[in-house]
N, C-alpha and C positions, 0 to 999 in steps of 0.2 A: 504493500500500500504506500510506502513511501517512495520507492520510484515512484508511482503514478502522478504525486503532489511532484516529483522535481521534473516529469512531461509535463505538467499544467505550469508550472513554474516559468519552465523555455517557452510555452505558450506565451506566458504573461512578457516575458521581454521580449518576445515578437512582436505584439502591439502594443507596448510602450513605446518602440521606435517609429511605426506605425506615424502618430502625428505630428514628430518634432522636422519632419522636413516639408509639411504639407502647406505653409505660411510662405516660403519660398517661393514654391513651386506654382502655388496658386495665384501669389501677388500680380505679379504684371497684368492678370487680366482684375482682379479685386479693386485694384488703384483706380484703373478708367471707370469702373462701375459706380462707384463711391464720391469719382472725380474730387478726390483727395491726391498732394504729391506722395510720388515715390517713397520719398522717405518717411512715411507715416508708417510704414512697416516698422519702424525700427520701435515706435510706443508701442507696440501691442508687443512686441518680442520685450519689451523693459517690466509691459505690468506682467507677463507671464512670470516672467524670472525672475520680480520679485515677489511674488506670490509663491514660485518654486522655493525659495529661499527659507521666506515664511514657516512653507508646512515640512521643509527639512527640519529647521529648527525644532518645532514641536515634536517630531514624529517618535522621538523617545516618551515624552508623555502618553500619547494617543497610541503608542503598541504597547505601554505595559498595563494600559487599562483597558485595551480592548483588543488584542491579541493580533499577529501577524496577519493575519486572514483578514477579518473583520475589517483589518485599517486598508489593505489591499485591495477588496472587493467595495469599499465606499470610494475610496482614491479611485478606482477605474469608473464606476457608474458613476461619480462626478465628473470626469475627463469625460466620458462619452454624454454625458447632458449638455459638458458646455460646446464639444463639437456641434452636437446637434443645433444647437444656438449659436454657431456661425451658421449653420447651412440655412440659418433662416432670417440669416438678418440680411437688412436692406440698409443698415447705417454703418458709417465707421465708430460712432458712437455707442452703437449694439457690439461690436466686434468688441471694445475694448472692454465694455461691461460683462460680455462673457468670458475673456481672455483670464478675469478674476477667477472663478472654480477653476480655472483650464490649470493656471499654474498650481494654485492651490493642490487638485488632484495630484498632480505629476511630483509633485515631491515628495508628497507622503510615500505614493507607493516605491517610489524609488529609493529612499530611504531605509523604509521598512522589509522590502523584499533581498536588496544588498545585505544589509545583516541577516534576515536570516538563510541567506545562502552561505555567509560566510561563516556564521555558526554551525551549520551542520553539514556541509558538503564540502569537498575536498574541493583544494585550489583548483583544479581540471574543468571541474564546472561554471566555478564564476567566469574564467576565463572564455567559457563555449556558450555562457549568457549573454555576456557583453557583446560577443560575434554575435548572437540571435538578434539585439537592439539593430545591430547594424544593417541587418537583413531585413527586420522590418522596417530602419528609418530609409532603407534602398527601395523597399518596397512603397513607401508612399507614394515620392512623386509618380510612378507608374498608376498607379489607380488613381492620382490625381489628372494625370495625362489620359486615361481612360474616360475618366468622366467628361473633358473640355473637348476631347478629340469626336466624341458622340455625339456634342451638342447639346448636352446633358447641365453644362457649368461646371462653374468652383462649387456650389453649393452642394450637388448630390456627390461631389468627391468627398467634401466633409461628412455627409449622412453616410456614404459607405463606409465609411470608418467610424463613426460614430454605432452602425450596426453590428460592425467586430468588435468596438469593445462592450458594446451593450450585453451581445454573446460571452464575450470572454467573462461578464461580470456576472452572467448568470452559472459559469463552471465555478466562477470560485464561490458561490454562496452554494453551488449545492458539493464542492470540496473541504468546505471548512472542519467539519469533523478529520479532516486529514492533519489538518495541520496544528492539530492537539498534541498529536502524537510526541514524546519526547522520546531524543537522543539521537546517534546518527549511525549505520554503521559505516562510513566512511572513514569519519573524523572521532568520533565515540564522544564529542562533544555534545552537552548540553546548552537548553535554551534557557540558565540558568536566573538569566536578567529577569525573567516574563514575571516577574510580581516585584521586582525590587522596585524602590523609590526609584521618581524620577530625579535628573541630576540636571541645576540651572547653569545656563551658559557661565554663568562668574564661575559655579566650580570646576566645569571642563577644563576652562581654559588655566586654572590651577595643576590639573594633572600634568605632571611630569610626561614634556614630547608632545603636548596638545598643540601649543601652538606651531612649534616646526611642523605639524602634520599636515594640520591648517594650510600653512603655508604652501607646505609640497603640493598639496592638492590643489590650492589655489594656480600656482605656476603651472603644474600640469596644464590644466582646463585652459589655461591662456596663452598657452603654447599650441595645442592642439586647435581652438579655434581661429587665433591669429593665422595658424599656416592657413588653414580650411578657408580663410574671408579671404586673403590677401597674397595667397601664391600664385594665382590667375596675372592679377594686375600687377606682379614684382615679375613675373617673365615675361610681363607686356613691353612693360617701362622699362626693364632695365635690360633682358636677355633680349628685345628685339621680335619675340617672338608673334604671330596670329594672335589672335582671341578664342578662336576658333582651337588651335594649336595648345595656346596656355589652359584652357579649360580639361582638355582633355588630357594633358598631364596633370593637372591638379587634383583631379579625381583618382591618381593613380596613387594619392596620399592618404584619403578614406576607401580604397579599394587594399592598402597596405594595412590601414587599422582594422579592418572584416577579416581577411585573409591572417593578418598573424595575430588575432585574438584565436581561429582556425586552432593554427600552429600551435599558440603557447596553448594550449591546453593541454598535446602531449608532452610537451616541454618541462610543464611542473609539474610532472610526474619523474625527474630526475634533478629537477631544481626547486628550492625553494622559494618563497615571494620575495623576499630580500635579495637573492641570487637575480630572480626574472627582473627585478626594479632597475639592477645595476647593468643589466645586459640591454635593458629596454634605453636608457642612457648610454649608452654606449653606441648605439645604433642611432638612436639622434644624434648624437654629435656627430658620429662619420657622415650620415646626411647633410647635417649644417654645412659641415667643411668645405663638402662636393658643391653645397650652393655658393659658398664664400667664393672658389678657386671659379677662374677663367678656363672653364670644360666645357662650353656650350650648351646646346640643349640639351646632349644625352648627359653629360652632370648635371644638370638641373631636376633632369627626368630622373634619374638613379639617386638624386640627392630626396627629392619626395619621396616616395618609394622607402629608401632608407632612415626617414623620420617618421612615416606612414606606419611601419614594420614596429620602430621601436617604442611609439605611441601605444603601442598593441599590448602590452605586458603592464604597464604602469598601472593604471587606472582601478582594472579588476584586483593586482594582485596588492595595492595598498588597502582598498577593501577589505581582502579577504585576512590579511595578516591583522587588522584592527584588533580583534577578539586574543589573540596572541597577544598582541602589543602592551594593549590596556585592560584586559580581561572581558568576560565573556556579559558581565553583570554592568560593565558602563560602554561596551560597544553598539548597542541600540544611539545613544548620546552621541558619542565619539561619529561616528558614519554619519548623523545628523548635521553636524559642524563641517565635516568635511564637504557635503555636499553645500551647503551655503556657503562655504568659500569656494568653492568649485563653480558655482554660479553667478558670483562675484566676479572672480577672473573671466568668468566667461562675458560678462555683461562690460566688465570694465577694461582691459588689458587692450582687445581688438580696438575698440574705436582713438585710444590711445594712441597705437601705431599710424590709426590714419589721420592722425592730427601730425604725427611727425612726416607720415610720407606727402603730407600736403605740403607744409612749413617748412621743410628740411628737405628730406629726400627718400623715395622707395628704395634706395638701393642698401638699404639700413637694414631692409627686414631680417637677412640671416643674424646679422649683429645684434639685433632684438632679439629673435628666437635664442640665440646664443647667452644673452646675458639673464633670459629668463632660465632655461638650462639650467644652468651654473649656478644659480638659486636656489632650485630647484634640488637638484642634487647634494649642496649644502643641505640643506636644510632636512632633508632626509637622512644624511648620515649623524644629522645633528641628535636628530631624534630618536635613531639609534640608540647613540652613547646616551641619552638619559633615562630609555627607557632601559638599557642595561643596567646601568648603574643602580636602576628602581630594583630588578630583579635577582639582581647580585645577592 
């Protein structure tokens, strides 16, 4: 019975990826309809993600009073109501009103569902969940392209997906006696937390290594989306390249994070998450380098690719080590934090670089990705040593 809950599981980060590229994809035709500019995109992506932010924060209160399941099955029938309520509005004013549940939903369950995969299942999994996000955030704009291509709209792209997760929300309410169950036989760990007090942000960031982790997490996510927004337009501006050209090597940078989240799955089955974190860094920075050096397009192309690749390890396996790091009773908390700084970076870091690539110059970007890194990596081995020293 507990495989069965970690198939519903890789279901559930199926369509969680599902609507986080559907705003994209849809916008250019939503802008003219609205007859709002282009750039209005960017508020509804701000109230999401701080609303994301929000129900990270909480999600340690709201799962130890109402259980893994219960907070995941409400986080999705909220995400799928507010879908629904894009596909029916007629204002940019209704978009932004629903965008509120939109983030709200999306944090909780992502919060809530990261721990308890990294409580009870072996690093191999988180790592083949995270690929799952990727498959359904690859999967959206298709069905968004299906719906505009039919003559259907952006609206019934939304309701189709709003109908998966409505489905998906009805597996997990009638799954939840699954996810009662304690203990794992993977990891033999328990889901020890599930009645402990909740713990306030003042005391987190007390814990010994919270904030380096913070941190790490933080630079990850703003490295990862920085390349994602602005490695088109830095081999436009600077390598010379198409548009046409630059787009479709950029994509070979989130086709490297699907593919070696793939990979490291069976990977940490001979390495541990500390081991995968420092080889995931390593593989960026031989990426960076290839874009620093004067290689042309195929170092640019090999340098994506090779930050693509080492993006792929990081993310899941700091997750999954949380419960190790800080134990099993404050990593509900601990994940919660991270993810609000994870969406921090991600909200704030990008539109930085393009204050500098306006002001300054594009040709900075690897030097950015680079001095994020290196932070990045600090800061991770920072947290290390204290959480060692805790454990000693």
């Amino acid at each position: 019975m507990f495989q069965l809950l970690l198939v519903i599981i890789y279901i559930a980060f199926i369509s969680l990826g599902l609507p986080d590229s559907l705003l994209g994809s849809a916008w250019p035709t939503m802008y003219q309809e609205f007859s709002v500019p282009v750039s209005y995109a960017g508020g509804i992506s701000m109230i999401i993600a701080v609303g994301t932010i929000v129900s990270s924060l909480q999600s340690d209160r709201l799962t130890k009073e109402f259980g893994t399941g219960k907070v995941t099955a409400a986080s999705v029938l909220m995400t799928a109501a507010a879908l629904f309520g894009f596909s029916i509005s007629h204002s940019y004013i209704a978009l932004c009103l629903w965008a509120v549940p939109y983030g709200l939903g999306a944090g909780s369950v992502d919060a809530s569902l990261n721990n308890y995969v990294a409580l009870h299942y072996a690093s191999r999994h988180m790592s083949w969940l995270h690929c799952m996000w990727g498959v359904g955030a690859s999967l959206g704009p298709y069905i968004m392209g299906y719906a505009l291509s039919g003559g259907r709209g952006w609206n019934m792209g939304y309701r189709y997906i709003s109908i998966l997760q409505i489905a998906l929300t009805a597996v997990l309410i009638f799954s939840l006696p699954l996810w009662k169950k304690q203990g794992n036989s993977d990891t033999g760990q328990t889901d020890r937390g599930a009645k402990s007090k909740s713990i306030s942000l003042r005391q987190i960031i007390r814990i010994p290594g919270a904030k380096e982790v913070m941190i790490t997490f933080f630079c990850y996510c703003a490295l990862e989306q920085t390349t994602g927004l602005w490695a088109s337009s830095y081999l436009v501006l600077r390598r010379g390249l198409s548009a046409e050209t630059a787009a479709g090597f950029a994509s070979l940078f989130f086709i490297g994070i699907t593919a070696g989240r793939a990979l490291s799955g069976f990977m940490t089955m001979k390495l541990n998450d500390t081991q995968m974190i420092r080889l995931g860094e390593g593989f960026i920075l031989s990426g960076i380098v290839l874009l620093l050096l004067p290689f042309g397009s195929a170092g640019s192309l090999t340098g994506l690719i090779l930050v693509g690749l080492g993006c792929a390890p990081v993310y899941p396996s700091i997750i999954h080590s949380t419960p190790e790091h800080f134990g099993a009773d404050r990593s509900q908390a601990m994940i919660g934090v991270q993810m609000a700084s994870a969406y921090v970076g991600t909200c704030l870091m990008p539109p930085i670089f393009g204050f500098i690539a306006n002001h300054i110059s594009v040709s900075l970007f690897p030097a950015y990705l680079l001095a994020i890194l290196v932070l990045m990596a600090v800061m991770h081995e920072k947290m290390l040593s204290k959480v060692g020293a805790v454990h000693k």
